[in-house]
C-alpha positions as CSV (number, residue, x, y, z in Angstrom):
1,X,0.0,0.0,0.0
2,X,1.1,3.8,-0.6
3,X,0.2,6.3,1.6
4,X,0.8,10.0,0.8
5,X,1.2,13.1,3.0
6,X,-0.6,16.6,3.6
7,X,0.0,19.9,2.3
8,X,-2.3,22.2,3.7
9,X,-3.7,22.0,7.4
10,X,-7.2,21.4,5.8
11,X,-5.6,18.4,4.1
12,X,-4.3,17.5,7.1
13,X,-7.3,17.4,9.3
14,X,-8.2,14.7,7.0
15,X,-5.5,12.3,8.3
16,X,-7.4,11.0,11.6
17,X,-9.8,9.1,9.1
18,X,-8.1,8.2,6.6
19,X,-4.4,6.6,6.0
20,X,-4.7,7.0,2.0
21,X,-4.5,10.0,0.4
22,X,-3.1,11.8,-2.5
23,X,0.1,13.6,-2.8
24,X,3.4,14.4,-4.8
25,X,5.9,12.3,-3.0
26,X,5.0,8.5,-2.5
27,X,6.7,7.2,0.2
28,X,6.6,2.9,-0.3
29,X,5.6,1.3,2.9
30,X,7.5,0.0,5.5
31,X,7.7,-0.9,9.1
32,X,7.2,1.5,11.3
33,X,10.6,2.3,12.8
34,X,12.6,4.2,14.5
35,X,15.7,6.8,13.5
36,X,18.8,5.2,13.7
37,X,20.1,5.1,17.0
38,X,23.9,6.2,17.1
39,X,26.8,5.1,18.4
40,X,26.0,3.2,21.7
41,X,23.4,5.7,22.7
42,X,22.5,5.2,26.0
43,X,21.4,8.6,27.0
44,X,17.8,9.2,29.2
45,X,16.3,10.0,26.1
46,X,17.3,7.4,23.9
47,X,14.3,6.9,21.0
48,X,13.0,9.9,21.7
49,X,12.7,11.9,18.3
50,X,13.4,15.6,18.0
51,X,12.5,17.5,14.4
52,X,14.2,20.3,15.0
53,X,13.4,23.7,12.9
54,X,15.2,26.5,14.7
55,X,18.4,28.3,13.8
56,X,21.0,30.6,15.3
57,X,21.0,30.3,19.3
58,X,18.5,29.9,21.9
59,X,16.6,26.8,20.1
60,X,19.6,24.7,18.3
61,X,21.2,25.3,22.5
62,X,18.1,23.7,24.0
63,X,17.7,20.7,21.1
64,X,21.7,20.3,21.9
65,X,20.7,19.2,25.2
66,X,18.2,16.9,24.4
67,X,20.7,15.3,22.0
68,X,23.4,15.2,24.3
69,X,20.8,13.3,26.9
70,X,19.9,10.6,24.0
71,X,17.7,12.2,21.4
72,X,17.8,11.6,17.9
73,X,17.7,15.1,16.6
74,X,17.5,15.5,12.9
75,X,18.0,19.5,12.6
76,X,16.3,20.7,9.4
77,X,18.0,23.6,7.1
78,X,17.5,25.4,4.2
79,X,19.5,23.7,0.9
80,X,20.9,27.7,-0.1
81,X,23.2,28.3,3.2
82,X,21.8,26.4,6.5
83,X,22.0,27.7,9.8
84,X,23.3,31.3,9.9
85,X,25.6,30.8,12.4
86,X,27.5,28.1,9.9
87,X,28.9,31.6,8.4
88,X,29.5,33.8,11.7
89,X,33.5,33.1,11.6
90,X,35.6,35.3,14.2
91,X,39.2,36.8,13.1
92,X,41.7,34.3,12.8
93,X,39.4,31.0,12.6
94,X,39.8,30.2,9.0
95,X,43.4,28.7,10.7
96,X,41.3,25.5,12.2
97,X,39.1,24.7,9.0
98,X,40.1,23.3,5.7
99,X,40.2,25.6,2.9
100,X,37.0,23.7,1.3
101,X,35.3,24.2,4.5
102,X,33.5,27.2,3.8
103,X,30.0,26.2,5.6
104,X,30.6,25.5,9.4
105,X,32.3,27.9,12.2
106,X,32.7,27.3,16.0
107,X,30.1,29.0,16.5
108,X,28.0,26.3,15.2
109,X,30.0,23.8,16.2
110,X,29.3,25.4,19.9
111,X,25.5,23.9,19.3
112,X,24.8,21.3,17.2
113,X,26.8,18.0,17.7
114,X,24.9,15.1,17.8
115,X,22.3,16.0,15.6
116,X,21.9,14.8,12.0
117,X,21.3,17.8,9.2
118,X,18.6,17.5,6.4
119,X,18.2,20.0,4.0
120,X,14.9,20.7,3.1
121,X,13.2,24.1,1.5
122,X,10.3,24.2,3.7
123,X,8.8,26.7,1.2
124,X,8.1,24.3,-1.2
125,X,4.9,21.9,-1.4
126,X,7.4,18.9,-1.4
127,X,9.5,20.0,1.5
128,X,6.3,20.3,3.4
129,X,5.2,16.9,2.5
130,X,8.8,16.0,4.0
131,X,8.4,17.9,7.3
132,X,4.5,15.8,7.9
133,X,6.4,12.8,7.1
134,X,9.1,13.6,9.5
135,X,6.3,14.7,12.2
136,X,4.2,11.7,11.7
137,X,7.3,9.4,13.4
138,X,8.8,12.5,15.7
139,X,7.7,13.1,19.3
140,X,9.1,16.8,19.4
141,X,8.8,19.4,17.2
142,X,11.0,22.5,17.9
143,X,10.4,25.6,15.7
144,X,11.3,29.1,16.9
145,X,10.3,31.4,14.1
146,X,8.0,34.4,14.4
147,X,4.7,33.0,15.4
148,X,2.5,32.9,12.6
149,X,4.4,32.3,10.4
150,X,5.3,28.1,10.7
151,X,0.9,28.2,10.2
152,X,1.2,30.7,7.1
153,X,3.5,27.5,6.0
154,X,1.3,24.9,6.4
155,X,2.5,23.6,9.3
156,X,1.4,25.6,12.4
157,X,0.1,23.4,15.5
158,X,-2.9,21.9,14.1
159,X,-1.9,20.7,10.7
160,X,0.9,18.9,12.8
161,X,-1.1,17.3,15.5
162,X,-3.8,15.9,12.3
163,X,-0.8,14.2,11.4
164,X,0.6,13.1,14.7
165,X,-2.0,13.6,17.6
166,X,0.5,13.0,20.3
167,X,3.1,15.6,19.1
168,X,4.5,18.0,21.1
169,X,5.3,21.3,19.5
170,X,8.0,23.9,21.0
171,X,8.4,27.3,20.0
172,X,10.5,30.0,21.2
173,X,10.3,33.5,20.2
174,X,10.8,37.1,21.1
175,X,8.0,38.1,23.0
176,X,5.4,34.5,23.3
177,X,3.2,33.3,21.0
178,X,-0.1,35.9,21.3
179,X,0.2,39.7,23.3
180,X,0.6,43.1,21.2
181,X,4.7,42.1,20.6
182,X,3.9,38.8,19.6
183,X,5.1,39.6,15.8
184,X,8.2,41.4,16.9
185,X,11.6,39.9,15.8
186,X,13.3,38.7,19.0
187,X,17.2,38.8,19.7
188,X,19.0,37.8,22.8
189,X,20.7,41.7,23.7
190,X,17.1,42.7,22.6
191,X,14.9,40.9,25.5
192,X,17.8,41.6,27.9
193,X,17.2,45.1,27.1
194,X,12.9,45.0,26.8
195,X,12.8,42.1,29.7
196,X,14.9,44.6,32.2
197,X,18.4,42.6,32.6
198,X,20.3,45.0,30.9
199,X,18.9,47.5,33.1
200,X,20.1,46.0,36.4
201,X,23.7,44.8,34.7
202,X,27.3,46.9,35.1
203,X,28.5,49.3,37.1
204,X,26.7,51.4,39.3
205,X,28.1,54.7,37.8
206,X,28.3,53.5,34.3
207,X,26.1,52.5,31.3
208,X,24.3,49.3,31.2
209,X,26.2,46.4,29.9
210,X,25.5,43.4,27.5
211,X,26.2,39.9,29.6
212,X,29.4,38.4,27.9
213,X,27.7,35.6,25.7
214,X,24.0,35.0,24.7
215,X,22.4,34.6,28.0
216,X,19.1,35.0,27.3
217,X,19.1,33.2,24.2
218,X,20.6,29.6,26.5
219,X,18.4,31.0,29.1
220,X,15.8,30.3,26.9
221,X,16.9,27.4,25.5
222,X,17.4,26.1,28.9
223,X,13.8,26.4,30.1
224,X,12.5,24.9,27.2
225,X,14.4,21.6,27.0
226,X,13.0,21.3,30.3
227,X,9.5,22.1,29.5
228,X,9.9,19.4,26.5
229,X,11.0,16.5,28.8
230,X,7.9,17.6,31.6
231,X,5.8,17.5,28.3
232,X,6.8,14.1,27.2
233,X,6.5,12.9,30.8
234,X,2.9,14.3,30.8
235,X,2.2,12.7,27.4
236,X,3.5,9.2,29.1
237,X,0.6,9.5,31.6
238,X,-2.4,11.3,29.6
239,X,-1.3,9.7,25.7
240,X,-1.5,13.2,25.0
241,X,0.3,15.7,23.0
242,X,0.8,19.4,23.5
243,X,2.0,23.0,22.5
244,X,4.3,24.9,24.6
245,X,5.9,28.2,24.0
246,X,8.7,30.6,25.7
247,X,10.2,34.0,24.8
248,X,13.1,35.8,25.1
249,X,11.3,38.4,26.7
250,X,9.3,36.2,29.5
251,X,12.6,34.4,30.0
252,X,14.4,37.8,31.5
253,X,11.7,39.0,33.6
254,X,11.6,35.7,35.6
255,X,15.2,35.5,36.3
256,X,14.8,38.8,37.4
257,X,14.3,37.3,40.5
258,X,14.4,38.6,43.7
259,X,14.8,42.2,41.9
260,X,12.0,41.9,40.2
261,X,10.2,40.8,43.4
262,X,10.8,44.1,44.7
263,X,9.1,46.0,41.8
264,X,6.1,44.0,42.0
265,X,5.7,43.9,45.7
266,X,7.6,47.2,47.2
267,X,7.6,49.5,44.0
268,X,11.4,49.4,44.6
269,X,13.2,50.7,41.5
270,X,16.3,48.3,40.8
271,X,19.6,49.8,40.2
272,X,23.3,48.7,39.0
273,X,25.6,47.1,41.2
274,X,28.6,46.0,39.4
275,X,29.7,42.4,40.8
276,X,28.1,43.9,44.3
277,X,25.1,42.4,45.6
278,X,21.9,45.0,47.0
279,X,21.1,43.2,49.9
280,X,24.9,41.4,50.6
281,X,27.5,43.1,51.8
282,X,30.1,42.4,51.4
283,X,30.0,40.4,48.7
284,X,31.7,41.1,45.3
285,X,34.8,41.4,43.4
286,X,37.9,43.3,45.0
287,X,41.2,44.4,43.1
288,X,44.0,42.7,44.5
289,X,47.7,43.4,43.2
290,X,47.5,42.1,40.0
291,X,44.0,41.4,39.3
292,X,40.8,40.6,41.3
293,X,39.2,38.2,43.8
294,X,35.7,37.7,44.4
295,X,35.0,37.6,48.2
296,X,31.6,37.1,50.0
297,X,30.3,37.0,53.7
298,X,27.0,35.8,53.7
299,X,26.7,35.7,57.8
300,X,28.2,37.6,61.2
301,X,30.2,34.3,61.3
302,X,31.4,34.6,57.4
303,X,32.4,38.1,58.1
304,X,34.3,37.8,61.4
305,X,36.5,35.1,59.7
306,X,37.2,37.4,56.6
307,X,38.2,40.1,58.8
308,X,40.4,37.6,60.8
309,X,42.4,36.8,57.4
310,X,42.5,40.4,56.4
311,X,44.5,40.9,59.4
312,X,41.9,43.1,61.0
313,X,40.0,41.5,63.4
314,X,38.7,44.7,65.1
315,X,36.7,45.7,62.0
316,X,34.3,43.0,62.7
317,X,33.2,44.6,65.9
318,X,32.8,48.1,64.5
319,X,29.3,49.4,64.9
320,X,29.3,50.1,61.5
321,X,29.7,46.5,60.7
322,X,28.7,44.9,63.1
323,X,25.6,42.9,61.0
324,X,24.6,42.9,57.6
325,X,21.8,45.9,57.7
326,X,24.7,47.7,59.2
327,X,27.0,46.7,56.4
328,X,24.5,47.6,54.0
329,X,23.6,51.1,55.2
330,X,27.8,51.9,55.3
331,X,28.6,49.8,52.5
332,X,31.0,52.6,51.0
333,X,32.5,52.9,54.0
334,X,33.5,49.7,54.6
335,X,34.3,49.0,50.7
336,X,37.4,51.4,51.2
337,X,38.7,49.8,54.0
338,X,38.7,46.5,52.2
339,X,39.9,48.1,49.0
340,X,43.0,49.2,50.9
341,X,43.3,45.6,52.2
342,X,43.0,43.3,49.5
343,X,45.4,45.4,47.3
344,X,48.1,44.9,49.7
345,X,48.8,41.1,48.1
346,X,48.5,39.2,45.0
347,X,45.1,37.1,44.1
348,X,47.4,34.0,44.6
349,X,48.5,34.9,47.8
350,X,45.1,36.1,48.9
351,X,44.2,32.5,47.5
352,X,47.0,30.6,49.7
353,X,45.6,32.7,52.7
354,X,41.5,31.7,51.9
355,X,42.5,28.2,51.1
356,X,40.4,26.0,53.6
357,X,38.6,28.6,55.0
358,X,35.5,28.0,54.6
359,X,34.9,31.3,52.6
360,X,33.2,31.7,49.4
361,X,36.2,32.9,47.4
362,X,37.7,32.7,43.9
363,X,39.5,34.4,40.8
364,X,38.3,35.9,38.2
365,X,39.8,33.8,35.5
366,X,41.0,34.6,32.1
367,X,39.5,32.0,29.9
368,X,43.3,29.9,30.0
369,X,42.8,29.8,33.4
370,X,39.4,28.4,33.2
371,X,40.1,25.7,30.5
372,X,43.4,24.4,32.7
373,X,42.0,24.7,36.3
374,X,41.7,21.1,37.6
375,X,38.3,21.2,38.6
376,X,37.2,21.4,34.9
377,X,39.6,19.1,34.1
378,X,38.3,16.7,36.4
379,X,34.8,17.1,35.4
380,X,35.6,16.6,31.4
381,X,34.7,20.2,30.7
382,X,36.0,20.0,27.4
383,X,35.6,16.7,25.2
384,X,36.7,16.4,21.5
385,X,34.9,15.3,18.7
386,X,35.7,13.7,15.4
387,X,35.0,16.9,12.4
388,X,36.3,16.7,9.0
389,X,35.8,20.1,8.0
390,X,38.7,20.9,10.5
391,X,42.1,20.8,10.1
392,X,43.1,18.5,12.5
393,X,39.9,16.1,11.7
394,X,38.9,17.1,14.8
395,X,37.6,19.7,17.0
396,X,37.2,20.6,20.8
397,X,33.8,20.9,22.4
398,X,32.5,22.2,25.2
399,X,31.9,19.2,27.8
400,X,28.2,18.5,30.0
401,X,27.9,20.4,32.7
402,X,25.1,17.4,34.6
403,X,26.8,14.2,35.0
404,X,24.5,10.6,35.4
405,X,24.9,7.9,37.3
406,X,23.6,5.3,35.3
407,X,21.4,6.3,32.2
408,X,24.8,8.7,30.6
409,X,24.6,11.3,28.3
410,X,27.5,11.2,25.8
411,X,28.9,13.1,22.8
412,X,28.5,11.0,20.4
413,X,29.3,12.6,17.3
414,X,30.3,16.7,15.9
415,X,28.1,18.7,14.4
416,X,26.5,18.0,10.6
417,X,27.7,19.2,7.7
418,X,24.6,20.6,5.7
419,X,22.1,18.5,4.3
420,X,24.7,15.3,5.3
421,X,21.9,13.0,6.4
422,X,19.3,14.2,4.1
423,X,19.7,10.9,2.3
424,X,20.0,9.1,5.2
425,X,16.8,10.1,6.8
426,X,14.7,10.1,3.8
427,X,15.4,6.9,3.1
428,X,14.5,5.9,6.8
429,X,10.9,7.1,5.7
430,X,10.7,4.7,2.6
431,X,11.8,7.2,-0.3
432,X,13.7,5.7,-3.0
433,X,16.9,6.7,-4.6
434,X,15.2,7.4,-7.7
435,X,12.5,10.1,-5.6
436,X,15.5,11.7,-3.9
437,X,17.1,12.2,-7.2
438,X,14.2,13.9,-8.5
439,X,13.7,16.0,-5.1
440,X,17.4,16.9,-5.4
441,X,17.0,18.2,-9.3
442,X,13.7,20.0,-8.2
443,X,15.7,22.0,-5.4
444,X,13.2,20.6,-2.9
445,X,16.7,19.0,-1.0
């Protein structure tokens, strides 16, 4: 029997009763089966299928995870050029890649191993027919463009779940899927800004300052790769499938926190504090000698130790000091007296003198600090992965930051090259050579 897939969401309200139907692409049935499982997968999310449809950041982060925990995520990308960031090269990288390798960066590299890459032109009837397909055996579907416009496509919500009533479909976005900023383009150092972060972040005196990566966008990323594991969990006790959405925007204002607490309950406006903390004190980086050392008290207890290794024990009696609302109402005060204190030695002898303490301490390290201190190394903070678009045939990744006891995530593989397994999964869903020849010569692939 042939069966043939939807193009429209009309068309595919039509699936529920009926399994034959006419189309462009016959796909020749087979078993029902899975994706290929790779390389000794034996990640918590093993046979669990991700389509994944976002680019750039935020949504390619958060299907990274679900990959890294056992997913098979086959990332979809346009034929003419892929995932943006394939092209956002900094100065000097060209050194790692082969000269041929004009299509990959670390950048991507930074969030998309272990995903396989299809290229597919989702603007064309026949690439649609592809992405149903691909939905009909997926459990997860994770889009982030601007809402609207995957339905203006033909493959919003409910033409999905007519094809597959159990999916689950993601989406991440600027500013959420409905509100009066639902159809603005949303950027990570654009909900910082709208969402209120950038308004609480750098120095009290100075301007506001951009976090030093995406933030917002892995913030986002984060919250949703736990919102798609709740919502398969939920589906594994009601059989049923779901939409969820985040934002950018929705995403700042809750990590806001306790500052934004204060707005909503107290009316209190929030301010700058540099690496100081409004309601800690102390607690925040000092210059030492050569660089800086971030130092906090948390307690009487915490405090009266610090002074004790500053070599001023009086200072803890002080009536100044003498608790934390009194360090807070003369926190200048008692900032220049620890100023003149902690510049009186190196960070590493300041370390030497912290070192079993009991203090909340540490460096700021420079990123060659970071990548040889023994506590990543210890952890596998950085793993390398086979990639023959480098140099070397390989490149270094970042490592998992949550280890398992049992059920392990792993890095299996680096990330796609485009459109590598667009074969490869096609042929999972019962296309012939002969078909994919003919998508390939129509530009569909």
């Amino acid at each position: 029997m042939n069966y043939l897939i939807p193009v429209t969401p009309k068309r595919a309200s039509q699936i529920a009763s009926s399994l034959v139907f006419r189309s462009y692409i016959q796909f020749t049935s087979r078993p029902n089966h899975t994706y290929t499982s790779r390389h000794n997968n034996s990640g918590p999310l093993s046979g669990v299928k991700i389509l994944d449809l976002t680019r750039v950041l935020a949504g390619p982060f958060c299907t990274q995870i679900l990959a890294d925990y056992g997913a098979d995520v086959v990332k979809v990308e346009h034929p003419n050029g892929g995932d943006d960031t394939r092209l956002w090269r900094e100065a000097g990288e060209e050194i790692i890649w082969r000269p041929e390798a004009t299509n990959t960066s670390i950048y991507f590299n930074t969030i998309n191993r272990n995903k396989r890459s299809i290229a597919v032109n989702l603007k064309d009837e026949k690439g649609r027919e592809i992405i149903f397909e691909l939905t009909r055996k997926a459990d997860v579907v994770v889009e982030n463009f601007i809402p609207g416009k995957l339905d203006k496509l033909g493959l919003g919500y409910e033409a999905l779940k007519a094809v597959n009533p159990s999916i689950i479909l993601a989406s991440i976005s600027g500013y959420g899927a409905d509100g009066p900023f639902s159809r603005r383009a949303g950027y990570d150092v654009i909900g910082a800004a709208e969402g209120g972060l950038l308004h609480i972040t750098g120095e009290a005196d100075g301007p506001p300052t951009k976090p030093g990566v995406g933030l917002m966008d892995m913030c986002t990323g984060l919250y949703l790769h736990g919102a798609i594991v709740s919502a398969l969990l939920a589906r594994e006790k009601t059989g049923i499938g779901q939409k969820i959405d985040t934002s950018l925007f929705e995403t700042t204002i809750s990590i806001l926190a306790n500052v934004g607490m204060s707005w909503i309950n107290l009316g209190k406006e929030a301010q700058r504090w540099g690496t100081a903390h409004p309601t800690i004190v102390p607690y925040e980086a000092f210059k030492t000698k050569d660089s800086f050392l971030v130092v906090g008290a948390v307690n009487n207890r915490q405090f009266s130790n610090l002074c004790k290794l500053l070599g001023n024990e009086d200072l803890a009696n002080d009536p100044q000091f003498v608790d934390n609302n009194a360090r807070v109402q003369n926190r200048k005060d008692l900032k220049r007296i620890l100023d003149g204190l902690f510049v009186t030695r190196t960070t590493e002898e300041w370390e030497k003198v912290f070192e079993g303490s009991g203090m909340p301490y540490g460096p700021i390290n420079t990123l060659e600090k970071v990548f040889s201190h023994p506590q990543a190394l210890a952890r596998n903070m950085v793993e390398t992965v086979e990639q023959n678009e480098a140099v070397s045939g390989k490149v270094k990744v970042l490592g998992m930051p949550v280890k398992f006891s049992h059920s392990k995530p792993s890095i299996r593989e680096g990330p796609p090259l485009l459109g590598q397994h667009t074969e490869e999964v096609l042929q999972e869903l019962g296309l012939s050579s002969d078909t994919i020849l003919e998508l390939r010569k129509a530009a569909v692939i």
